[in-house]
Backbone as a printed PyTorch tensor [residue, N CA C, xyz], in Angstrom:
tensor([[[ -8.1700,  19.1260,  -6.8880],
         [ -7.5880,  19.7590,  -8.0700],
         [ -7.5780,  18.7720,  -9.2370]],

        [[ -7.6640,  19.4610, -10.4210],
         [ -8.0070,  18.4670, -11.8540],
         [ -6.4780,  17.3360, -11.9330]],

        [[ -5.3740,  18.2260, -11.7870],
         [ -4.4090,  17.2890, -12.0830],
         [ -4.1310,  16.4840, -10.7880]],

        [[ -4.0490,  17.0660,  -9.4290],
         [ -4.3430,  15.9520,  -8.4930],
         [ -5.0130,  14.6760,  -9.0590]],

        [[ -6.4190,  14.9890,  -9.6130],
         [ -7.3640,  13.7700,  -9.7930],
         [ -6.5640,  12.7840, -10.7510]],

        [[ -6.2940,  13.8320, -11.8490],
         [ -5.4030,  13.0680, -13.2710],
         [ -4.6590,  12.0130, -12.6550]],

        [[ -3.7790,  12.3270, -11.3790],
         [ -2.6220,  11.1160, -10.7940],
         [ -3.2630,  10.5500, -10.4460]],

        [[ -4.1520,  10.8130,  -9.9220],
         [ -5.2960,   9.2720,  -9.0420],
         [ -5.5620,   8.6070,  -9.9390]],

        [[ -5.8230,   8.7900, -11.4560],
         [ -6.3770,   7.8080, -11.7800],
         [ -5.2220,   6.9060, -12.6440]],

        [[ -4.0710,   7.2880, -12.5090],
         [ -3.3000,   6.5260, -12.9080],
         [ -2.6040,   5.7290, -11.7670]],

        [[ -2.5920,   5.6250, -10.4320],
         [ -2.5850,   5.1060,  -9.5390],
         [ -3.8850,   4.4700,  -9.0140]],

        [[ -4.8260,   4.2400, -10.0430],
         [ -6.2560,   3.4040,  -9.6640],
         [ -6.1720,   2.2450, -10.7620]],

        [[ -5.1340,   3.0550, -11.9300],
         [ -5.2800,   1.8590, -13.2840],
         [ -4.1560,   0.8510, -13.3650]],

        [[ -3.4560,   1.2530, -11.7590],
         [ -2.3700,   0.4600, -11.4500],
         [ -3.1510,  -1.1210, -11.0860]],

        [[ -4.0740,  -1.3040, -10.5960],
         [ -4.6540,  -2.3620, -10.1750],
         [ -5.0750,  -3.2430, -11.8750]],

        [[ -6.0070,  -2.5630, -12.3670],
         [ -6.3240,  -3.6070, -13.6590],
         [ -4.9350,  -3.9300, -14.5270]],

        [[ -3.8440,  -3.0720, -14.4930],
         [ -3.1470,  -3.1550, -14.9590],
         [ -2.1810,  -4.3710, -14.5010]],

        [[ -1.7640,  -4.4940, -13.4170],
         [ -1.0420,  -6.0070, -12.5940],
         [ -1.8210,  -6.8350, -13.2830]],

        [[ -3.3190,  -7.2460, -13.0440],
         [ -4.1660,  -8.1600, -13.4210],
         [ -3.8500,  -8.4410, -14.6810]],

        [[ -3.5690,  -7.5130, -15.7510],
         [ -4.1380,  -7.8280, -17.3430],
         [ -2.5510,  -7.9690, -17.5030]],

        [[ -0.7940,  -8.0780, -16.9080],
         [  0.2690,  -8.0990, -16.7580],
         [  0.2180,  -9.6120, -16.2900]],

        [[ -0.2740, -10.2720, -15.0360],
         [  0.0210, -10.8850, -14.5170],
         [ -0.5870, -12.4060, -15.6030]],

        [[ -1.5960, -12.2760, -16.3250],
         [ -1.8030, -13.0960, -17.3400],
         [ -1.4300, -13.4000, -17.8930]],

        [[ -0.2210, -13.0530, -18.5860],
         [  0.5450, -12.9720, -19.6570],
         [  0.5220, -12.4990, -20.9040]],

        [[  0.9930, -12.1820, -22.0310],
         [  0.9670, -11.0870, -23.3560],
         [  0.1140, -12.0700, -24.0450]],

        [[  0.2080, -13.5060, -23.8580],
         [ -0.5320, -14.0670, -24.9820],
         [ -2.2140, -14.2880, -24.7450]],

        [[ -2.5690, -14.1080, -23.1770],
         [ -4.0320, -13.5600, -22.9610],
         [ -4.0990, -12.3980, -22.8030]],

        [[ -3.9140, -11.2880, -22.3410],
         [ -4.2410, -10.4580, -22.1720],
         [ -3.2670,  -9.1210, -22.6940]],

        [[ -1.9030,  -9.6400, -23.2250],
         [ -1.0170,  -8.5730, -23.8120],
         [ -1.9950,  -7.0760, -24.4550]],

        [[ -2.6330,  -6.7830, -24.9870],
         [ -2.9320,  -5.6800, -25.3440],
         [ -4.1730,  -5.4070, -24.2730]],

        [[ -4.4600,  -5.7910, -23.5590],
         [ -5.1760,  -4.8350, -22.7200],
         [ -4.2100,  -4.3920, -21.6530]],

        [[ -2.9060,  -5.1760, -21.1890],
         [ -2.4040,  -4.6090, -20.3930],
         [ -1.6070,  -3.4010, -21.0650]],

        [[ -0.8230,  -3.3950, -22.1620],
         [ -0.2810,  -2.4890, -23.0640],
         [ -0.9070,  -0.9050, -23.5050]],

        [[ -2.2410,  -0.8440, -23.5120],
         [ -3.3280,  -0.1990, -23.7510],
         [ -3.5470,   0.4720, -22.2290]],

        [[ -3.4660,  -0.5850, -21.1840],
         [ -3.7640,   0.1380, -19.3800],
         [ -2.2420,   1.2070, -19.5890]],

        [[ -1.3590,   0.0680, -19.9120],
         [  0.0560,   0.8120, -19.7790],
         [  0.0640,   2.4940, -20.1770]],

        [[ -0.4170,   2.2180, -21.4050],
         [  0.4590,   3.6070, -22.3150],
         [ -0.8930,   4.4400, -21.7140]],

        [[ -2.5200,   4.3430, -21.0170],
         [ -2.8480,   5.1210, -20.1800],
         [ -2.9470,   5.5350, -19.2030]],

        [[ -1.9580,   4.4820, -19.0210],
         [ -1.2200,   5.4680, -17.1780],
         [  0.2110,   6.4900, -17.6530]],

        [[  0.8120,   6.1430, -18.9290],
         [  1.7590,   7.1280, -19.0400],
         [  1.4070,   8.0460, -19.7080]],

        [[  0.2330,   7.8020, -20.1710],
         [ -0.2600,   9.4660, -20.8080],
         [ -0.8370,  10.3230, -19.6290]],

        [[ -1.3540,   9.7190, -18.5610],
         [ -1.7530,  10.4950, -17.2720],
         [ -0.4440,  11.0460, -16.3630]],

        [[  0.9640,  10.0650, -17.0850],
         [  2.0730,  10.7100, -16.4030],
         [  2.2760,  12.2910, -16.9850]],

        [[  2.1250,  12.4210, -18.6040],
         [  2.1690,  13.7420, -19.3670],
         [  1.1540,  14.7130, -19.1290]],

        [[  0.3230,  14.2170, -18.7170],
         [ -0.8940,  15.2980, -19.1770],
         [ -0.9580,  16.0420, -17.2620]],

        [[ -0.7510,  15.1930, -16.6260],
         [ -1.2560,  15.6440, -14.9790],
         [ -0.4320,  16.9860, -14.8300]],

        [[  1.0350,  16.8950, -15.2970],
         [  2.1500,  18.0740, -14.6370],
         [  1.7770,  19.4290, -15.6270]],

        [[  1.3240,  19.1260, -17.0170],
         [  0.8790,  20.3130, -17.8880],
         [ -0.3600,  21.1580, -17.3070]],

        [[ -1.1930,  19.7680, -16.7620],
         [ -2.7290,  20.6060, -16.6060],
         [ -2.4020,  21.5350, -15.3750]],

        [[ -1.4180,  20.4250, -14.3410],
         [ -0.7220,  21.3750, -13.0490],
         [ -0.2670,  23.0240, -13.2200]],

        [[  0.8800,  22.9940, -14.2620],
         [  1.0110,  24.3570, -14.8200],
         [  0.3470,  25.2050, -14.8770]],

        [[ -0.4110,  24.8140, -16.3990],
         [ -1.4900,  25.7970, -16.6790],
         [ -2.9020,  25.8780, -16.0670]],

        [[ -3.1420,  25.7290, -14.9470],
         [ -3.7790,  25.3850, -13.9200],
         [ -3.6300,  26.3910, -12.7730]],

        [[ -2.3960,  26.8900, -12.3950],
         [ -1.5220,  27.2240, -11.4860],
         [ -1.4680,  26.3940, -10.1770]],

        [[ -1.9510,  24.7830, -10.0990],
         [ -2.3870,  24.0390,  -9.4400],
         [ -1.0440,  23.1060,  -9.1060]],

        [[ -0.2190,  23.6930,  -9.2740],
         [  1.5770,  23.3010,  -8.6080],
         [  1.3550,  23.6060,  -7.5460]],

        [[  2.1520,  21.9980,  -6.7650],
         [  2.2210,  22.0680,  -5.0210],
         [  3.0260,  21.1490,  -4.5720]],

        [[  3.5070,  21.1420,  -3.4030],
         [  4.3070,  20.2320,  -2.9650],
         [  3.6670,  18.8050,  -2.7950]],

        [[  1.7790,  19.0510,  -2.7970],
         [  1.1340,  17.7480,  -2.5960],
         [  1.2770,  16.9510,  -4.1860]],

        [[  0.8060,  17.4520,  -4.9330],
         [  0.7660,  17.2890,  -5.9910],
         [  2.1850,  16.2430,  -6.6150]],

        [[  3.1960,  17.3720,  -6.4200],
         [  4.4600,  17.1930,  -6.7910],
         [  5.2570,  15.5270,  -5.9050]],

        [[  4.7980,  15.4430,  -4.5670],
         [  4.0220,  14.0230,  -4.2290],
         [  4.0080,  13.1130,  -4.2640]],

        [[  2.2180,  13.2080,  -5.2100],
         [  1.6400,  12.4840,  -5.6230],
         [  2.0570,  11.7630,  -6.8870]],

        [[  2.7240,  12.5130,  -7.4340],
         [  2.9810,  12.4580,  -9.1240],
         [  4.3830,  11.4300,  -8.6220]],

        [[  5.0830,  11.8330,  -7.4860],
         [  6.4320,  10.8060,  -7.5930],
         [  6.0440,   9.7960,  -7.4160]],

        [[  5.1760,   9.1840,  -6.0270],
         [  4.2360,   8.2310,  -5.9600],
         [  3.5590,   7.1740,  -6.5140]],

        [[  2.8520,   8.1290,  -8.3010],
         [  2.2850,   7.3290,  -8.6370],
         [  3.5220,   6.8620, -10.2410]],

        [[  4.9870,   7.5130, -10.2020],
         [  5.7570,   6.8830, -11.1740],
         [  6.1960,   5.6590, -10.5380]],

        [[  6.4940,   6.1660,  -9.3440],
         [  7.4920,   4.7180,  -8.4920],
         [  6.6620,   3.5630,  -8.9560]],

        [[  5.1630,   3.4870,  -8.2840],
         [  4.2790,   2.5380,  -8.5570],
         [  4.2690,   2.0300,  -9.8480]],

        [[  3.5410,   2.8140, -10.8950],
         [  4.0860,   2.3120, -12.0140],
         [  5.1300,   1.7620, -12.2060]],

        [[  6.3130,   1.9680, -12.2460],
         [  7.3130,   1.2950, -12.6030],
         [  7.2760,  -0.4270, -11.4860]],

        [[  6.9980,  -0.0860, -10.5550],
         [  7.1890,  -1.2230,  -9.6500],
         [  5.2480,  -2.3280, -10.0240]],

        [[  5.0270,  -1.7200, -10.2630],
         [  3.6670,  -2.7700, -10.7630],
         [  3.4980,  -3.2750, -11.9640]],

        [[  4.2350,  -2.5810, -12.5080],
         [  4.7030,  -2.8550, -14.2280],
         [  5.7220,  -4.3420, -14.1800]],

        [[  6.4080,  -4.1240, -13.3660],
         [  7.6130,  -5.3510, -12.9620],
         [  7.2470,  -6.3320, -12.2790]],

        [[  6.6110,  -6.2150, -11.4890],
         [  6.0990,  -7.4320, -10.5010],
         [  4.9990,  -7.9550, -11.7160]],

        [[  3.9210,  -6.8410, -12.4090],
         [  3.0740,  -8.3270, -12.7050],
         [  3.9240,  -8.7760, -14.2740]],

        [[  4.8290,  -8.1690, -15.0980],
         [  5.6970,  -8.9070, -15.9230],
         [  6.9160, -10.1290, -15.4500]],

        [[  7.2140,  -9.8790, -13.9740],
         [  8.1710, -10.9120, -13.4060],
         [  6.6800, -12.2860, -13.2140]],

        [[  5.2310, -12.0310, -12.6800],
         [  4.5660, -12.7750, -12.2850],
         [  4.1700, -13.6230, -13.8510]],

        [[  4.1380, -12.9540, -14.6630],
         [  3.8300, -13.7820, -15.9510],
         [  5.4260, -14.3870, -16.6170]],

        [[  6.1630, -14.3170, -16.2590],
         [  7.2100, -14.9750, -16.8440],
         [  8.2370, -13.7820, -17.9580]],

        [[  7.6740, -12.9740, -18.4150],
         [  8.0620, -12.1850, -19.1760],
         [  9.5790, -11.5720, -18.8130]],

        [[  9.8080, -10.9050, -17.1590],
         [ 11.3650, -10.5310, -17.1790],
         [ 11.1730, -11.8170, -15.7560]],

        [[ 12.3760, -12.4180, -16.2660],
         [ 12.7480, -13.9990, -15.8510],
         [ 14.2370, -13.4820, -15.5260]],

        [[ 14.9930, -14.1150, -14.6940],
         [ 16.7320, -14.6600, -14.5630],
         [ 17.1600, -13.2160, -14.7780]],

        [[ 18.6020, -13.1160, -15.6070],
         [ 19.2300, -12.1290, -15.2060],
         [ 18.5910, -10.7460, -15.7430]],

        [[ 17.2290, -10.2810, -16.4510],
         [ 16.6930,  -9.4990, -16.5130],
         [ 15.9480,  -8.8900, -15.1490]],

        [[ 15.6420,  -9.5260, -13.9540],
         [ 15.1590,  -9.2830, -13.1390],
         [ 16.4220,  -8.3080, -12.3310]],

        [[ 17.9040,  -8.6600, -12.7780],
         [ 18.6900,  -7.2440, -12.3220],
         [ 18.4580,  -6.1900, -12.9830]],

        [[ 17.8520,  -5.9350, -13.8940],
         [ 17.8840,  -4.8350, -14.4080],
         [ 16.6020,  -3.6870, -14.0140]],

        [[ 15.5400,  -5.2380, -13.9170],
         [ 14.2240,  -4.6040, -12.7000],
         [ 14.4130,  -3.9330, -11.4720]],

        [[ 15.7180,  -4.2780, -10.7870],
         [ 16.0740,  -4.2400,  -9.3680],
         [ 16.6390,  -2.5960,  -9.4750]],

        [[ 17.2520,  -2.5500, -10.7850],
         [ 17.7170,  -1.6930, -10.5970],
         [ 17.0940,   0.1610, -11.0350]],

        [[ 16.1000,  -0.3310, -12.0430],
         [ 15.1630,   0.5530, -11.8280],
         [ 14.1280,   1.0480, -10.7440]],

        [[ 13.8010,  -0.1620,  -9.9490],
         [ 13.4480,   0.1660,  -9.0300],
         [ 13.8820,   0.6890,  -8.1300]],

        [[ 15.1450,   0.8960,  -7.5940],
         [ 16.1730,   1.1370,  -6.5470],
         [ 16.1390,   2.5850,  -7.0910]],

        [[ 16.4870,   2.7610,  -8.2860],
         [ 16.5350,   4.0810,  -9.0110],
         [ 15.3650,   5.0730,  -8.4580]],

        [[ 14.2670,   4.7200,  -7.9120],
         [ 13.7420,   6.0450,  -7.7320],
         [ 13.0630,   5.8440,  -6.3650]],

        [[ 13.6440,   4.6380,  -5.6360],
         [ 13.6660,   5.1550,  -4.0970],
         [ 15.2330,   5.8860,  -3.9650]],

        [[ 16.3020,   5.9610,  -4.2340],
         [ 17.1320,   5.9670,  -3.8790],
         [ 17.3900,   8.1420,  -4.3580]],

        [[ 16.4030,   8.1420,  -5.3990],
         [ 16.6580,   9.7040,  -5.9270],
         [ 15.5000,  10.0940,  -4.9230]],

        [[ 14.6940,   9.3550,  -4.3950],
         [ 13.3860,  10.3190,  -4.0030],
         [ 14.0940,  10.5050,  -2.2910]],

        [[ 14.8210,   9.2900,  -1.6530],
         [ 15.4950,   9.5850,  -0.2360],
         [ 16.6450,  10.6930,  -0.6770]],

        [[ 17.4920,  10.6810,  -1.7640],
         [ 18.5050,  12.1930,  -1.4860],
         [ 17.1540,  13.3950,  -1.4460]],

        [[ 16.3310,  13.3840,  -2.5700],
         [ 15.5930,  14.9860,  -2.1200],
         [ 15.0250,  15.2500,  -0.9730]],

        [[ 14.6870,  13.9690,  -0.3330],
         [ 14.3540,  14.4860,   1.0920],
         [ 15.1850,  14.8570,   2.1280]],

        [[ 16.2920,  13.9290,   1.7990],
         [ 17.7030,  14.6050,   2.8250],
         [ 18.7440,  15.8280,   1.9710]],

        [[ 17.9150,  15.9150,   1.2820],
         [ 18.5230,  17.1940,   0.4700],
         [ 17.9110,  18.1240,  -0.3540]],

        [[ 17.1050,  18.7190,  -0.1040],
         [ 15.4780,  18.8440,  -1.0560],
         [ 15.9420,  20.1700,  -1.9360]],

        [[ 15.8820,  20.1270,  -2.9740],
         [ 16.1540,  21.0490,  -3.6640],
         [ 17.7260,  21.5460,  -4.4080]],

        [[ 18.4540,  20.3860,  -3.7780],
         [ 20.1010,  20.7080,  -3.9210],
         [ 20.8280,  19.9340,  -4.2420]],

        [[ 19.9990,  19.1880,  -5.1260],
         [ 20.6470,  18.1890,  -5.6900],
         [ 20.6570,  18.6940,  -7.2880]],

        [[ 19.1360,  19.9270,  -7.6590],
         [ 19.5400,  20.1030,  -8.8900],
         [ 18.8190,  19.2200, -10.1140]],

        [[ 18.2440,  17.6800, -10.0370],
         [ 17.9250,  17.0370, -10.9810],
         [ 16.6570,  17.6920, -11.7360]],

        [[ 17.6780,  17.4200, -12.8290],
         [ 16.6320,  18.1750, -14.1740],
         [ 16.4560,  17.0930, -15.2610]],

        [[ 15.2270,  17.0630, -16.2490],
         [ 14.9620,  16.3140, -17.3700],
         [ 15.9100,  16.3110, -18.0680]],

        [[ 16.9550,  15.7340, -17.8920],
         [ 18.1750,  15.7590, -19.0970],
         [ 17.7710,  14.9580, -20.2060]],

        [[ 18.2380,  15.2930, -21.4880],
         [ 18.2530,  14.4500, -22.5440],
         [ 18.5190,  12.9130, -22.1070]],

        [[ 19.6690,  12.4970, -21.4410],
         [ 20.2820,  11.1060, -21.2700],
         [ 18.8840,  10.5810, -20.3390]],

        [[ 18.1990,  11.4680, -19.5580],
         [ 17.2310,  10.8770, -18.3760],
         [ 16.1730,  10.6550, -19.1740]],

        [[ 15.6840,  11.8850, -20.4920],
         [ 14.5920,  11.5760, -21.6950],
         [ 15.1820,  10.2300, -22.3530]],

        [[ 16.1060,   9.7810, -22.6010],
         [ 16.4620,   8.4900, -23.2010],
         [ 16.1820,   7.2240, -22.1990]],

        [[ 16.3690,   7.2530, -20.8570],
         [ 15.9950,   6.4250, -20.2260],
         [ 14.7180,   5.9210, -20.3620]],

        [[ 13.9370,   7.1610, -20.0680],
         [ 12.4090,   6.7450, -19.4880],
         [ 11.7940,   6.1800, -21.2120]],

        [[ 12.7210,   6.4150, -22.0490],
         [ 12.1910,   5.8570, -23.3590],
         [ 12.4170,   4.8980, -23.4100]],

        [[ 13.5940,   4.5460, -23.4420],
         [ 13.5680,   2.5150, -23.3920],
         [ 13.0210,   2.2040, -21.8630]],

        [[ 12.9300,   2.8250, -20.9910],
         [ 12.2040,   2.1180, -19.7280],
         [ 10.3740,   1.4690, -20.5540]],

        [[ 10.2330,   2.4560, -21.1520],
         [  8.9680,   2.7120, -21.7760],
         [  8.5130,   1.5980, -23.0230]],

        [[  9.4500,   1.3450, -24.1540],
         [  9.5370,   0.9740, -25.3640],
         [  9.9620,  -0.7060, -24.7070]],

        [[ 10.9100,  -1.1920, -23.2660],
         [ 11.2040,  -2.2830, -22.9770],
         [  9.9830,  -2.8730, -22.6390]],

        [[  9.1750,  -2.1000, -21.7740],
         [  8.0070,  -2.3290, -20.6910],
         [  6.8530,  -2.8580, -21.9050]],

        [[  6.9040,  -2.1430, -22.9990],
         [  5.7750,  -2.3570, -23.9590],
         [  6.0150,  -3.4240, -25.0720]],

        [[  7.2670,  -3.8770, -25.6170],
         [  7.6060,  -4.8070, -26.1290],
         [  7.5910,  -6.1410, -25.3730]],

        [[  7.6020,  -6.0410, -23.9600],
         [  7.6840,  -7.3010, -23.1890],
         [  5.5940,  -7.6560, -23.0220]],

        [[  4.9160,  -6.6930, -22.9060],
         [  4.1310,  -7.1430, -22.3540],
         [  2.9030,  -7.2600, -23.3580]],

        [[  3.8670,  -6.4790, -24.7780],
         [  2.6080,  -6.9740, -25.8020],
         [  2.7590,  -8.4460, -26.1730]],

        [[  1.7270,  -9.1670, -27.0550],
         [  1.6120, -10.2360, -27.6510],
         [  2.6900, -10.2030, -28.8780]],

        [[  3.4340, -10.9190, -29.0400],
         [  4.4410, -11.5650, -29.6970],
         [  3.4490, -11.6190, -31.2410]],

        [[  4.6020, -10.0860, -32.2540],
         [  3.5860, -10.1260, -33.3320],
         [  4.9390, -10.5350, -34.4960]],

        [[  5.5380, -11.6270, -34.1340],
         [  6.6330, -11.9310, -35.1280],
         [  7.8040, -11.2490, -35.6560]],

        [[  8.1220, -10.1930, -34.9670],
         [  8.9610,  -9.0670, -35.1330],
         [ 10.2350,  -9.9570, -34.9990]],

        [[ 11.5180,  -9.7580, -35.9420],
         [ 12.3920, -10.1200, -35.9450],
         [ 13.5830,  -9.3740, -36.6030]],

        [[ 14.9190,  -9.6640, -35.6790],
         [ 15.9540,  -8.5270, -36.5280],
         [ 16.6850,  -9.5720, -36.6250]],

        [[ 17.2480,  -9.9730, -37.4320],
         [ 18.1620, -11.1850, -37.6490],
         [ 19.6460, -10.6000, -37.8070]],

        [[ 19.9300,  -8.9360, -38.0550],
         [ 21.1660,  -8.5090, -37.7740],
         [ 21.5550,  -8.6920, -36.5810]],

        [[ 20.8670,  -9.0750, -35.3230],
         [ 21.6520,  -9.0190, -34.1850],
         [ 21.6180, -10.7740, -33.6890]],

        [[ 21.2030, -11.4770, -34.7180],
         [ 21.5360, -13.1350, -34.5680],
         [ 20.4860, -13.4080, -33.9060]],

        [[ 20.3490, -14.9190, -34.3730],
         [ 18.6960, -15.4110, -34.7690],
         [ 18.2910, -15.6080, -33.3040]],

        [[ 16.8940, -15.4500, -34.1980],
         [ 15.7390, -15.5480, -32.3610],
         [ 15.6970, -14.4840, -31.7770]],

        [[ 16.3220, -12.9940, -32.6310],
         [ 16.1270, -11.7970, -31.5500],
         [ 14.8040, -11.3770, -32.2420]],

        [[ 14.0270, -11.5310, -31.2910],
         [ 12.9110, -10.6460, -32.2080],
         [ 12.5260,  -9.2920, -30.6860]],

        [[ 11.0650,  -9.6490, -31.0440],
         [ 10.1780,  -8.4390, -29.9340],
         [ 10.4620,  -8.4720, -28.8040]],

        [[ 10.8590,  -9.7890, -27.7840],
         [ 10.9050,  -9.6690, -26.3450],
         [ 12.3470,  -9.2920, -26.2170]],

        [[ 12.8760, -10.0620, -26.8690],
         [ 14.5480,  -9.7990, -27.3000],
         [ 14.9400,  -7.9980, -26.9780]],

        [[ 14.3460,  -7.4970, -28.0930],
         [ 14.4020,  -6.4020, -28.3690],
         [ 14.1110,  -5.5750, -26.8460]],

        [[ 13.1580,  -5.8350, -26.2520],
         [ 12.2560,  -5.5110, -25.0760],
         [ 13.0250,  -5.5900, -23.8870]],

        [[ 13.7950,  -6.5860, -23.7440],
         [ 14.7110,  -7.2140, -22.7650],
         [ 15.9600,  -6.2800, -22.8740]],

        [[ 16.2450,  -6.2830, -24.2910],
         [ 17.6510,  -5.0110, -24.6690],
         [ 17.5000,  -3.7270, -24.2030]],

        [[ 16.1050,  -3.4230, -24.4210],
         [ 15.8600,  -1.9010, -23.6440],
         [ 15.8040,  -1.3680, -22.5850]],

        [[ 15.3810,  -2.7000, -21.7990],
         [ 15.4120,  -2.6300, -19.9730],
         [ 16.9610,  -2.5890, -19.6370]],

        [[ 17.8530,  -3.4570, -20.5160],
         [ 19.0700,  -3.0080, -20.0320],
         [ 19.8700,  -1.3110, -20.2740]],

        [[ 19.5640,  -1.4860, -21.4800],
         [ 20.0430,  -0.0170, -21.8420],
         [ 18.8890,   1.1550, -20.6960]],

        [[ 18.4510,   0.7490, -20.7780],
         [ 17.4260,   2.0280, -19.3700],
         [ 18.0110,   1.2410, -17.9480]],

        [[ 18.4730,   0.7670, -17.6140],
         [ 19.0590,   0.2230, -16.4350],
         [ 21.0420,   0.8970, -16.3420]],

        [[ 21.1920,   0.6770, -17.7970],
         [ 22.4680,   1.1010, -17.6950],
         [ 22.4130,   2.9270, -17.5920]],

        [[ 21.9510,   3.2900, -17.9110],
         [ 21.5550,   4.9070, -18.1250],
         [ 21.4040,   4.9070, -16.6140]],

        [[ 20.6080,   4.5080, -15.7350],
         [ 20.2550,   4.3940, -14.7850],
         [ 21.7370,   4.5920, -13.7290]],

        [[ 22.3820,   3.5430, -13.6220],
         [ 23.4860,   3.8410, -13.0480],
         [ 24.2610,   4.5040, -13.7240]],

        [[ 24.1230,   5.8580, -14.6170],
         [ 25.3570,   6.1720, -14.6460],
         [ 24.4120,   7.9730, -13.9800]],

        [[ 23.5410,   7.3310, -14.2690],
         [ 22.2360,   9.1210, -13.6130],
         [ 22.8270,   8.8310, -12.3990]],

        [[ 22.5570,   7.6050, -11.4230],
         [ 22.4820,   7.6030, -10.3100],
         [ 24.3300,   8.0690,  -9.5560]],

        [[ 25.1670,   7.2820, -10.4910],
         [ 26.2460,   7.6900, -10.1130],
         [ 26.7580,   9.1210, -10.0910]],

        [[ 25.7150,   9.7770, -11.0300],
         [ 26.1610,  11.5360, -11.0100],
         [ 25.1190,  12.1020,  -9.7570]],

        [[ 24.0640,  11.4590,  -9.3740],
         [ 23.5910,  11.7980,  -8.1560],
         [ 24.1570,  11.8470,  -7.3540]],

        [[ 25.0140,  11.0370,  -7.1130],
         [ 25.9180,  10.2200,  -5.8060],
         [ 26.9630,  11.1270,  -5.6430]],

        [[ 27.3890,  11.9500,  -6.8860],
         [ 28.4910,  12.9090,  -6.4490],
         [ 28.1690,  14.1690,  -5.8460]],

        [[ 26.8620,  14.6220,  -6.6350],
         [ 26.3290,  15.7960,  -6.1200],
         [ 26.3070,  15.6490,  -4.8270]],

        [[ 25.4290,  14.2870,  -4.1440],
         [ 25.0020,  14.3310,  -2.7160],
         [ 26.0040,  14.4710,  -1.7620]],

        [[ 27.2220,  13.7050,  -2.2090],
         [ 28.5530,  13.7370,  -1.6760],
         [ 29.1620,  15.0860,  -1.1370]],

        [[ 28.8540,  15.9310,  -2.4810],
         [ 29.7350,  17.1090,  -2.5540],
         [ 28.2460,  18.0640,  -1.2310]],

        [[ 27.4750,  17.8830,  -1.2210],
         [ 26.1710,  18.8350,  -0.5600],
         [ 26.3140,  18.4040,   1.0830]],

        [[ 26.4540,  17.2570,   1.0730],
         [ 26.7470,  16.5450,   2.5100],
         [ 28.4970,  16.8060,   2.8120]],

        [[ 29.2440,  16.8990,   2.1260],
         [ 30.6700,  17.8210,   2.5380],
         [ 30.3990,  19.1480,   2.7870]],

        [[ 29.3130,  19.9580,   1.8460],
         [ 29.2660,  21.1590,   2.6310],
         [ 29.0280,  21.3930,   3.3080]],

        [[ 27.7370,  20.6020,   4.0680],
         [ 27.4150,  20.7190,   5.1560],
         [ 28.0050,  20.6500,   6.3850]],

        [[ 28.9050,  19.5610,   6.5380],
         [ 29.6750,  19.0810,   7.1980],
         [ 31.1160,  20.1970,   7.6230]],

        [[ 31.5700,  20.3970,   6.5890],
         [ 32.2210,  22.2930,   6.7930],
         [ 31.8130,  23.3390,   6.8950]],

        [[ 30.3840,  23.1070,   6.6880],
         [ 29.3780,  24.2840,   7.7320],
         [ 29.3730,  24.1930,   9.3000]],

        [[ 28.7930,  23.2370,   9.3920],
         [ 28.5080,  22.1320,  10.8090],
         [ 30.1770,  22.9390,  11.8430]],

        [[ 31.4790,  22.4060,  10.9420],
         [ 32.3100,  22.4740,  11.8100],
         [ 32.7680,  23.8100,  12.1210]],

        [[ 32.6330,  25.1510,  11.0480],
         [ 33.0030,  26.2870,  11.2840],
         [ 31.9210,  27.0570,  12.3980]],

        [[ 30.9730,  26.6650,  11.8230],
         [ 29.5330,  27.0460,  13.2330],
         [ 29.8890,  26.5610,  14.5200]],

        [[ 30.9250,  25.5330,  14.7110],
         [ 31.1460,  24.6440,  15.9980],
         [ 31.5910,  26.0540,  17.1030]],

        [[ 31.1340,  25.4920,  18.3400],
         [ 32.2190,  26.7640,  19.2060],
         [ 33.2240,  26.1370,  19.3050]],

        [[ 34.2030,  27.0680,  19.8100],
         [ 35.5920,  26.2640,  20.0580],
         [ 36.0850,  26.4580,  21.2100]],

        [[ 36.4280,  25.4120,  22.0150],
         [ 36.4180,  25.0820,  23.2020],
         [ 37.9360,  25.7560,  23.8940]],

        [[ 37.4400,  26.7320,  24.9330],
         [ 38.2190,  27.5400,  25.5920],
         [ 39.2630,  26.4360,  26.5390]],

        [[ 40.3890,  26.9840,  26.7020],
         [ 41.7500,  26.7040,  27.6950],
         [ 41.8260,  27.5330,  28.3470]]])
């Protein structure tokens, strides 16, 4: 299927992409930036062509989680391998990453009943996940805000966004955590009214 393929190839541009990451922004910053923003345009375009396609499936649907996790986790390893997220930014890596093993194990122990939808606050995430990822790994073009005190410029800025998409992060994940709570209590007062009850 066309959009099947579409994810493959953004899970194929995961490889040049580490490489042209793992160099650092000041050799290779815009080719990795350039791999970047065309693996996230293959994130937009794969689920539309899926649609209007009628080529929606559970394989598909997948594949597509598959190849975000990756992204996000190959995006981090080869920016942690070039120096770019260093020390206490690497919690904020940890925690995006955790972020979508941790939503992709509730839908499997809960598939469908948890409810998660594109919320605005989740569209704000994946934007500074997005805008952090691309400020860190372009080449340093002198960008500077001196309202937020000197030396903040582009990575600065880049580094600020991974937190703010990290903080968004736990507060998504903490509203996950209630849903799952409340779905695994129902169950559990299902479980016990279904129980037989043991004769005297």
């Amino acid at each position: 299927m066309i959009s099947n393929t579409i994810t493959a190839i953004r899970i194929v541009l995961l490889i040049p992409l580490y490489y042209f990451l793992s160099r650092g922004p000041a050799d290779a910053g815009w080719l990795a930036l350039a791999t970047f923003l065309l693996a996230g345009l293959t994130d937009v375009i794969d689920g539309r062509v899926a649609r209007r396609l009628g080529e929606v499936s559970a394989f598909g649907a997948m594949l597509d989680l598959i190849g975000d996790q990756l992204l996000t986790l190959t995006t981090l390893l080869g920016l942690m391998a070039s120096g770019a997220v260093a020390g206490p930014l690497i919690i904020a890596g940890l925690v995006l990453i955790a972020r979508t093993v941790i939503v992709a194990s509730l839908n499997e122990a809960l598939p469908g009943r948890l409810n998660i939808k594109v919320s605005p606050m989740e569209k704000a995430k994946i934007a500074f996940n997005f805008l952090g990822f691309g400020l860190l790994m372009a080449p340093d073009i002198g960008l500077a805000i001196p309202a937020f005190g000197p030396g903040f410029g582009q990575h600065a800025l880049g580094a600020a966004c991974l937190w703010l998409s990290a903080a968004l992060t736990v507060f998504n994940l903490s509203d996950y955590a209630l849903r799952a709570h409340r779905a695994f209590a129902e169950d559990r007062r299902k479980s016990a009214e279904q129980a037989p009850t043991s004769s005297r």
